[in-house]
N, C-alpha and C positions, 0 to 999 in steps of 0.2 A: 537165435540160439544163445543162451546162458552159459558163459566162461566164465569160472572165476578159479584164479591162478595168482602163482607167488611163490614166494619160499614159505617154507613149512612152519617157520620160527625168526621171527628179526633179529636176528642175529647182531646188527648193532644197525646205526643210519645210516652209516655208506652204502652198505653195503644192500638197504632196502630200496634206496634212492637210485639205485645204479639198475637193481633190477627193473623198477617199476618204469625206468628211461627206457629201459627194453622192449617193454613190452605196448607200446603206445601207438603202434599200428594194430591191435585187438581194439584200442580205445575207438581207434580212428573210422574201426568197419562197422558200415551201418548194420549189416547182417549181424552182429555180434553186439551182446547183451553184456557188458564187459565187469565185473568185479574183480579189484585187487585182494589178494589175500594173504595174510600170514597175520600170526600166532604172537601174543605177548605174554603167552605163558605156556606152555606145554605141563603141564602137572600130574602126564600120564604116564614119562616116563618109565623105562623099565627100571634104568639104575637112578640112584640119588646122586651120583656124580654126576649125573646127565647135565649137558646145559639147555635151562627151561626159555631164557627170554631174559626182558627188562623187565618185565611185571607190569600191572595195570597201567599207571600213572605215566612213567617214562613208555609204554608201546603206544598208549593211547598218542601221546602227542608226537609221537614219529609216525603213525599212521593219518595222522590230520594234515602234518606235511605234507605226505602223497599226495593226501584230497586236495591240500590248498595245493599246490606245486604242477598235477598233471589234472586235475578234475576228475578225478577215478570217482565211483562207487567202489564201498569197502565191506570186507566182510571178514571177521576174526570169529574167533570160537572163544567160549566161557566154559566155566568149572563151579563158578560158587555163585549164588542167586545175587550176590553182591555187587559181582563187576554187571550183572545184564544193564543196570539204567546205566548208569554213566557209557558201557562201551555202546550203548544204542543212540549216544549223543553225538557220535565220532561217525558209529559203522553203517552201512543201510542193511546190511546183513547179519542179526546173532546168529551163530552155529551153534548146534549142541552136539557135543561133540556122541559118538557111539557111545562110549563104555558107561554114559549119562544119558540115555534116550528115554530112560522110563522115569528119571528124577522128576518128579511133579512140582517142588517147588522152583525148580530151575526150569520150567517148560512155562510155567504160569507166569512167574518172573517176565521172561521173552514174550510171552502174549500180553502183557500189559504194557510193553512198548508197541511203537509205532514202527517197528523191523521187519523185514521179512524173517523167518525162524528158520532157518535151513537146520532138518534134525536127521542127524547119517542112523542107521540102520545099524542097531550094536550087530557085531560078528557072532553074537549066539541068540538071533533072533529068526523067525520067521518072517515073510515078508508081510504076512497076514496081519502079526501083530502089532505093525508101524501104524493101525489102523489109532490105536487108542493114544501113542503120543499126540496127534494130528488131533485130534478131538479134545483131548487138555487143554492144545492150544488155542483150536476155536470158541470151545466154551467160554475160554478168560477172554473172548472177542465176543463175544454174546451170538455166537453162531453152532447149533445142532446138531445139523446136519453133516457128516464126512462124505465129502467125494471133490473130485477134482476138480468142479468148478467151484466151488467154496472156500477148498483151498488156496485158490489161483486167486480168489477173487480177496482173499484176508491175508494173503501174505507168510500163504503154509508151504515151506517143501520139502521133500523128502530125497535121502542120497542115500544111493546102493554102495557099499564098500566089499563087499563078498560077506562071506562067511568061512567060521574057523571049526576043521572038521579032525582035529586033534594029532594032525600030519606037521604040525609048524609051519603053515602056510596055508592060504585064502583060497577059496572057493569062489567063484562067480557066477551064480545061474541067473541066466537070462532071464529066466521064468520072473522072478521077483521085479525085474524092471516093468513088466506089463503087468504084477499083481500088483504093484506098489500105485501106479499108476491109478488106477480105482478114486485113492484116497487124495491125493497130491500131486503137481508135476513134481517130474523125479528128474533128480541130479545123477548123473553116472562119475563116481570118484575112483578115474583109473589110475591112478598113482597110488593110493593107498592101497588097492585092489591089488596089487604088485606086492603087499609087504609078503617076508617071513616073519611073523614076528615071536619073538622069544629066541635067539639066535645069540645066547649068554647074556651080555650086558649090554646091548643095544639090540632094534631091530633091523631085519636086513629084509631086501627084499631085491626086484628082479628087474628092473627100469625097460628090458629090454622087449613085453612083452607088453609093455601100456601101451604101445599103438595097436597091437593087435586088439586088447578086449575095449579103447575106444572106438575102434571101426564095428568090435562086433556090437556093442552097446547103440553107433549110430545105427546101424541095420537093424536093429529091433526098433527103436523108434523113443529116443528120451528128449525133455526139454531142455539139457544142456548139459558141462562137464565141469568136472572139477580136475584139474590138474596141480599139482606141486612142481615150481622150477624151479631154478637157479644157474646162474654164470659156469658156477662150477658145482657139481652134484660133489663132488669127489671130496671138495671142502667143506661141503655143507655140515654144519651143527645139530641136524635132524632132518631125517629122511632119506639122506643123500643117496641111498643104492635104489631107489625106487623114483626118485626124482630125474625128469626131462632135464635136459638141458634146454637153451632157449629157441636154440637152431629146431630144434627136435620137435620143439610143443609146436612153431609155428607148420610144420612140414605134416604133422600130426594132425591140427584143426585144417589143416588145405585141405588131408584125405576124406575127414567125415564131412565138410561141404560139399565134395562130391560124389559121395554115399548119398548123402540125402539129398542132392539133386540127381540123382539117377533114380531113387527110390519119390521122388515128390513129397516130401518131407519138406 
């Protein structure tokens, strides 16, 4: 199974160093497919007060600490076709973030490294239409054909976040993990899946109901999860009402191993 987990945003080194100590029994389990993750720039903020990160250069070299320091595979999200080579010299993972899933030169960018492309499912997408990011990416890999073993096999995936159905809050249909499925393995991101978003000048969201739609997620049948933690959610600099704690995430991936050992998964 595919974990890839972190704070939402590095917030500075200690304090990514301290998580990524945490989290090193995910490293340690052979059942688990482990990536570390978090953000050196968030640029999607709601407000411009917001805090984004270090930015390229200084995230890039606190996130190479991790790799040098625990032996993690890494995975951060990009914004500008810019940062894709250099962050794919650090990450094994580019993400493209939602609100960017149909950006062409930012998807081609990411297939002309050597990364896997994790590309989340913008919130006013159909699940049907994830079919054509996936195909951007293959193409700049000189590959055709979309479907899931192609994209398994070039290093294409795809992540369910809900959808936004103009209530200030996310939607989750199962439906779209087995359509999504077709094209790519799929990521289920119940932490984001939790946001409110638009809730003034940050977003907010619900933390307490991400164990529910990752079990419902394991029971439909995905190749792994995207979660957001932190020591302290309450402190956190971005995400933090929708963010695990670390007690939480671990008590959370115990219930879907036994989901999908009950189900043969």
């Amino acid at each position: 199974m595919i974990i890839l987990t972190g704070p939402c945003v590095i917030e500075n080194r200690d304090n990514v160093m301290k998580i990524a100590e945490q989290l090193s029994k995910l490293n340690e389990n052979n059942r688990i497919d482990f990536y570390f993750k978090a953000s050196f720039d968030k640029a999607n903020r709601t407000s411009l007060d917001s805090f984004r990160g270090p930015g390229l250069d200084e995230g890039l070299k606190i996130l190479q600490e991790v790799k040098d320091t625990f032996g993690y595979k890494l995975v951060t999200d990009v914004h500008e076709s810019y940062q894709v080579a250099p962050t794919a010299q650090v990450c094994d993972v580019v993400q493209i973030p939602a609100f960017l899933c149909r950006q062409t030169d930012l998807l081609v960018a990411a297939g002309k490294t050597e990364a896997i492309v994790n590309i989340k499912k913008g919130q006013f997408l159909a699940a049907a239409s994830m079919k054509h990011p996936v195909a951007k990416v293959l193409a700049t890999r000189g590959v055709e054909e979309v479907n899931y073993q192609t994209s398994k096999d070039n290093g294409v995936w795809l992540c369910e976040r809900g959808n936004v159905f103009g209530y200030g809050s996310l939607i989750v249909d199962m439906k779209n993990l087995i359509a999504m499925r077709e094209y790519a393995p799929v990521i289920f991101d119940a932490t984001h899946s939790a946001q409110v978003p638009s809730t003034g000048e940050t977003t907010g969201g619900n933390s307490a109901i991400v164990p529910s739609l990752a079990k419902a997620a394991a029971a439909v049948g995905v190749d792994g999860f995207f979660f957001e933690t932190h020591f302290d959610p309450s402190c956190a600099l971005s995400d933090g009402p929708n963010m695990l704690k670390i007690d939480d995430l671990y008590k959370t991936i115990d219930d879907i191993f036994k989901i999908q050992d009950v189900l043969g998964y």
